[in-house]
C-alpha positions as CSV (number, residue, x, y, z in Angstrom):
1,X,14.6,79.2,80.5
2,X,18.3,78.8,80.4
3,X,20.8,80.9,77.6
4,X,21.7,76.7,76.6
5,X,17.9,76.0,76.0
6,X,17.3,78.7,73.7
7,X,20.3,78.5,71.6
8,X,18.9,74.9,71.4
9,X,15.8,76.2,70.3
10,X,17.1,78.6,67.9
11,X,18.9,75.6,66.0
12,X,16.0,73.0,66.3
13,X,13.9,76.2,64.5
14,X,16.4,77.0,61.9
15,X,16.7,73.4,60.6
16,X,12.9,72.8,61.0
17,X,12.2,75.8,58.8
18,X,15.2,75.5,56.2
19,X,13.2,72.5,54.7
20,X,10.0,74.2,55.2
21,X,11.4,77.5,53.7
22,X,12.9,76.2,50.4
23,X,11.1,76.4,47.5
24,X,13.4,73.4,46.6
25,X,12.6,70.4,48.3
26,X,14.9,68.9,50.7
27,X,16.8,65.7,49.6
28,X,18.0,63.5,52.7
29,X,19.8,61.5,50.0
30,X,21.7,63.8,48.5
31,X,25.1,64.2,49.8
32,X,25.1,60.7,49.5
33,X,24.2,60.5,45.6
34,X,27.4,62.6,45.1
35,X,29.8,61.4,47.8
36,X,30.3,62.8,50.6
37,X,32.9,65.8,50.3
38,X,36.4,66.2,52.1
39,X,34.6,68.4,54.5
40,X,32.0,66.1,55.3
41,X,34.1,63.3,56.1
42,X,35.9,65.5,58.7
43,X,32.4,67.0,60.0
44,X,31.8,62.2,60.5
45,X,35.0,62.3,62.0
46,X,37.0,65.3,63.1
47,X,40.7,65.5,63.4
48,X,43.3,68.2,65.1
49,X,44.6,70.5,62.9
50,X,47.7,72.7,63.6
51,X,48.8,76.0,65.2
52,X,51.7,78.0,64.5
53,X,53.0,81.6,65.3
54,X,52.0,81.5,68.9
55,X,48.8,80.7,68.2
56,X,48.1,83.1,66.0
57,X,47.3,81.0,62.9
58,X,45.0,78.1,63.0
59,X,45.2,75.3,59.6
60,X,42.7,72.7,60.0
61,X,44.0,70.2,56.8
62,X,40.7,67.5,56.7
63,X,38.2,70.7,56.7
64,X,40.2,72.9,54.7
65,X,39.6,75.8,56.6
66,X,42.3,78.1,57.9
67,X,42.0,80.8,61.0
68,X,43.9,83.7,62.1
69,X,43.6,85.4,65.4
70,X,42.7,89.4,64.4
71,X,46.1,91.3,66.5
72,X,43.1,93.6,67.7
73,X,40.4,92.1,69.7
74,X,37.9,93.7,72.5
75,X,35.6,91.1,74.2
76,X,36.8,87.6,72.8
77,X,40.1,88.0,73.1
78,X,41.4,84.6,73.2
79,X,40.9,82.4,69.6
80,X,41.7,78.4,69.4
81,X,41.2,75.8,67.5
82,X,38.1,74.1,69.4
83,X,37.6,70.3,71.0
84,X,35.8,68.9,68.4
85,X,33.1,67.6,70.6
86,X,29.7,67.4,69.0
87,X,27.2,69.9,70.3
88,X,23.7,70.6,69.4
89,X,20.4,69.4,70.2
90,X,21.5,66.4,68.4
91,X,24.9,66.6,68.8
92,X,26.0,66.7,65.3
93,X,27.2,70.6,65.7
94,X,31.3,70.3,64.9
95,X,33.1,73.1,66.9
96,X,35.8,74.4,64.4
97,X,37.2,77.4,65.9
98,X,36.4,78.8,70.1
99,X,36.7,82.8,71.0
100,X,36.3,83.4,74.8
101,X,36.2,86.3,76.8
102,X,38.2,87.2,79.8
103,X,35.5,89.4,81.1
104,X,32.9,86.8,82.5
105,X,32.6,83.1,83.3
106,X,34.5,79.8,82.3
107,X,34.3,78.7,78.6
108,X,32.0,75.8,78.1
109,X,29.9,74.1,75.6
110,X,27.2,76.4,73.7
111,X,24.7,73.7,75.3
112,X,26.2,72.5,78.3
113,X,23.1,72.6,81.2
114,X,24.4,72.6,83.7
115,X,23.4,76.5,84.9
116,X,20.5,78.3,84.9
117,X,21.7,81.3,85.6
118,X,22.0,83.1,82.3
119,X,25.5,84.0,82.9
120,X,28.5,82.4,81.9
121,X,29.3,80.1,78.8
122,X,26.8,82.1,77.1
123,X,28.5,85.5,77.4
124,X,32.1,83.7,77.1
125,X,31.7,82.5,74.2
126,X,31.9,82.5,70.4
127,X,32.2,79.8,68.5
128,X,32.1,78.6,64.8
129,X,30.2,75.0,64.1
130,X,30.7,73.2,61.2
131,X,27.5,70.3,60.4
132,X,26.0,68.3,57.5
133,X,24.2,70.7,55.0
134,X,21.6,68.0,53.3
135,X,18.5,69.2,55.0
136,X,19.5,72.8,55.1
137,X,18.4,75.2,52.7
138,X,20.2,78.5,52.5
139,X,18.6,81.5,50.2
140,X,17.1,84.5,50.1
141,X,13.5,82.9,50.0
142,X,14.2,81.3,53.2
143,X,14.3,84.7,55.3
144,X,10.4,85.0,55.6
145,X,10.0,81.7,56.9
146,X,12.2,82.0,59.4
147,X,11.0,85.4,60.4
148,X,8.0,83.7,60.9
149,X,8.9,80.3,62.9
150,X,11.2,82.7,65.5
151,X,8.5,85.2,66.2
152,X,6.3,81.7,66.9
153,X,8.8,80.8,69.4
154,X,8.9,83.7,71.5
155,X,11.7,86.2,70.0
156,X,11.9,89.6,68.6
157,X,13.1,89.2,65.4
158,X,16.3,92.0,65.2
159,X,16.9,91.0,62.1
160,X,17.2,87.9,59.6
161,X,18.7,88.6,55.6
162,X,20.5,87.1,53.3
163,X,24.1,87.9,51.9
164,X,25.4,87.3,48.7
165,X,28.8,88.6,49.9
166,X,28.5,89.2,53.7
167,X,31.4,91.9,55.3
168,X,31.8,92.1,51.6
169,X,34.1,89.1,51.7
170,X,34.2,87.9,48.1
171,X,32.1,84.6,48.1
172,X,31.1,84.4,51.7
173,X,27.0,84.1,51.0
174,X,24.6,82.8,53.8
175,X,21.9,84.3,56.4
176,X,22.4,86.0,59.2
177,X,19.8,85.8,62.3
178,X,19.8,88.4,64.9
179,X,17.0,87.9,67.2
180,X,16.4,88.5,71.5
181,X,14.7,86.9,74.3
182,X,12.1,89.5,75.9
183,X,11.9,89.6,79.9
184,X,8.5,88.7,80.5
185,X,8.4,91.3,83.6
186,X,9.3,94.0,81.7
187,X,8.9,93.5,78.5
188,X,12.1,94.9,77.5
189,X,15.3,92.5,75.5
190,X,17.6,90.4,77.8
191,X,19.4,88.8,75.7
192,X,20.8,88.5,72.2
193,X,21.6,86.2,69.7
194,X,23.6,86.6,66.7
195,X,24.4,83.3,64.0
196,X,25.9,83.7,60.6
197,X,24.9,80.0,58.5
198,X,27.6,79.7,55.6
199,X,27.1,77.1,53.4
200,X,30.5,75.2,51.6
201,X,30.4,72.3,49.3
202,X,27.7,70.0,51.7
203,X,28.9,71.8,54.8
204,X,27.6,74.6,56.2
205,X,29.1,76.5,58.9
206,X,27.7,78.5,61.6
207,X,29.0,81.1,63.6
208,X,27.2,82.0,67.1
209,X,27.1,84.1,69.7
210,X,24.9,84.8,72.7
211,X,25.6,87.4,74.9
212,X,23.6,89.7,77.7
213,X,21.6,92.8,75.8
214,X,23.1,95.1,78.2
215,X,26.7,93.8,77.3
216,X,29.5,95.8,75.2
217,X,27.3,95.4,72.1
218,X,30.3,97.4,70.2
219,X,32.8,95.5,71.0
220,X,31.2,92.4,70.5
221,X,30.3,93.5,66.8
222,X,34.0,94.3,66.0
223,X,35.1,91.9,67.2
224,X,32.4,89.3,65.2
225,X,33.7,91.1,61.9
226,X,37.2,90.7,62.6
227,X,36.6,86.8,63.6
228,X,34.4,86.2,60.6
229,X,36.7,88.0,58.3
230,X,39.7,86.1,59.4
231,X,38.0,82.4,59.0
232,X,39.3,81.5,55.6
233,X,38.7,78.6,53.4
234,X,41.7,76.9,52.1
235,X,41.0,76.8,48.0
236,X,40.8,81.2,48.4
237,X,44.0,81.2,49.3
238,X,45.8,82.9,51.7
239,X,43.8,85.9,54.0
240,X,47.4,87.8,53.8
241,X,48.9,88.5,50.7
């Protein structure tokens, strides 16, 4: 199976078993009973933002979310604003920001299918989605079901918790999924996958990665904390004081 089908797989389950998870029911209507957010309406219909500094500092206006590149990074060392192309199963996945790596192949899309081979996009790549929140359900009570529904679908469950305050950023509450793909020959983990789901008003954001087990897992992981940390919404301010 392609690293493209089973980051598709991974979403499908983690939307399949948000609604199934929740103890609160899951309202298709209700973003629209309130009105759709600021957010939302960019998620419908995306628009360029800017970039200043030499591309150090990303402001994306319509999503109100700003971005700047960490001056340190290991693996992904180049940061930009993404195409905003859908992606996804459904392709209703917004890319927000794009991190690729010099180290392996070409930067393409999280679910472009092109290649079988388990090697590049998948290893070049992290990015941070943006989608509609109304069928997603994002608590603590949520972690056992989805434990569950990924060990149905073939991976080892790393881990999956919840986060009131994840990297102890102030307000930053979601789950994060760490799971791997098994080599059938051997038994042993060939890959990982790594998604932090955030929610913000009726927007949740998700940021991905998929990379080879073998691969710099340290460097990967600083580099995710310094990319996470510096994805700030608008209304907290500014990230540098």
């Amino acid at each position: 199976m392609s690293t493209s089908k089973l980051t598709s797989l991974l979403l499908s389950a983690f939307f399949a078993t948000a609604c199934l998870a929740g103890v609160t029911a899951c309202d298709k209507t209700g973003a629209a009973k309130k009105g759709k957010s600021e957010r939302l309406r960019w998620v419908n219909k995306p628009v360029t933002g800017t970039t200043e500094d030499g591309g150090k500092f990303i402001s994306i206006p319509g999503i109100a979310v700003d971005f700047y590149k960490p001056d340190t990074l290991y693996v992904y060392k180049d940061c930009v604003e993404a195409t905003h192309t859908a992606e996804g199963p459904d392709k209703d996945w917004i890319p927000v920001i794009r991190c690729t790596s010099p180290f392996t192949g070409p930067a393409k899309g999280e679910w472009d299918d092109d290649d079988d081979s388990g090697s590049g996009s998948g290893d070049a790549v992290l990015t941070i989605f943006a989608a509609d929140r109304t069928d997603m359900v994002i608590n603590e009570r949520a972690t056992a079901a989805l434990t569950n529904q990924y060990e149905q679908a073939g991976f080892k469950v790393e881990s999956i918790n919840y986060y009131d305050e994840y990297l102890s950023k102030a307000g930053r509450r979601g789950i994060e999924i760490i799971v791997q793909t098994i080599n059938p020959e051997n038994g042993y983990p060939d890959r990982e996958i790594r998604r932090f789901m955030f929610p913000k008003d009726d927007v949740v954001f998700i940021a991905h990665i998929d990379y080879g087990y073998g691969d710099d897992r340290s460097g990967i992981n600083r580099d995710w904390e310094r990319i996470l940390w510096s994805f700030q919404f608008a209304e907290d301010g500014p990230l540098f004081k």
